[in-house]
N, C-alpha and C positions, 0 to 999 in steps of 0.2 A: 027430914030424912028422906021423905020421898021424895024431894026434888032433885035431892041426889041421886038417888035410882035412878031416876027418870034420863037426867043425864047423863051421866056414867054409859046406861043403857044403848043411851043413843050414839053418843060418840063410837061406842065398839060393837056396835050394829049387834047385838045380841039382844033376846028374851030375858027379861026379870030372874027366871026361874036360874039361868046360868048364875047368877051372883052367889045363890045359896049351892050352888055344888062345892064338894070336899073331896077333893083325894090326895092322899098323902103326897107326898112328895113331886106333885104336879101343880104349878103356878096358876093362880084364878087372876091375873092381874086387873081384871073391872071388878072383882071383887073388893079384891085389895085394896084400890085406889079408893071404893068407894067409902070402905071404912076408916082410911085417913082422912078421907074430905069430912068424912062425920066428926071426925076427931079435931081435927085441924081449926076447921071452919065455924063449926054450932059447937062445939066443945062440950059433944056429949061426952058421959061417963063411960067407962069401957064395959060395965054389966048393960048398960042401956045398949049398945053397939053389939054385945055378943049375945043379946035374945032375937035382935034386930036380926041376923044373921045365924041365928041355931047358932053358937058358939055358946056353949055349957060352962067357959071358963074363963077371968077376963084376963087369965094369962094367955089363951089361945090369941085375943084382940091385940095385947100388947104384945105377941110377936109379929103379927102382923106392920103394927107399926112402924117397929123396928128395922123389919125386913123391910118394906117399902121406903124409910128414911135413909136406909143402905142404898138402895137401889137411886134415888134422886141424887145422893152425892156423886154415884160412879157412872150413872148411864143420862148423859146427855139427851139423847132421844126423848128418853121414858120422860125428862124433865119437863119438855118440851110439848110432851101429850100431854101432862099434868098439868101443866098450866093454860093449853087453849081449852082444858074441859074445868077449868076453874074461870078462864072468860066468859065461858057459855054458861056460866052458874051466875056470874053478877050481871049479865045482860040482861040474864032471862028469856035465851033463846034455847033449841036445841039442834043440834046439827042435822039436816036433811039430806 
């Protein structure tokens, strides 16, 4: 899980600490992504992801998923970020 941070982090040039922010109705998208790669990829459990990330519920993780599996069917872009910071995960590099 922390190699996912780690890249995640790097790709969107932000601080660790930005993953764990929350505010209602405003989008964390390196957050997001990084709890689908957890999901997706290591095929953790969604209680294991939502302590991982302060999320008290694992229906809060499986919205997230959802919403992020929304977002890959309809935005091209975002797919396309998703997948070069899934390159930089089987490489084992991280973006400089």
């Amino acid at each position: 899980m922390e190699r996912i941070k780690e890249v995640v982090c790097s790709f969107y040039q932000i601080n660790e600490s930005h993953l764990f922010s929350v505010k209602r109705g405003v989008e964390n998208e390196p957050r997001n992504v990084a709890i689908y790669l957890m999901r997706s990829i290591k095929g953790e459990p969604l209680l294991s992801i939502g302590s991982e990330f302060n999320l008290n519920r694992h229906s809060s993780v499986s919205s997230v998923l959802e919403r992020t599996r929304e977002k890959l069917r309809k935005d091209r872009k975002f797919k396309k970020r998703l997948e070069e910071i899934e390159k930089m995960l089987n490489k084992g590099q991280t973006k400089t």
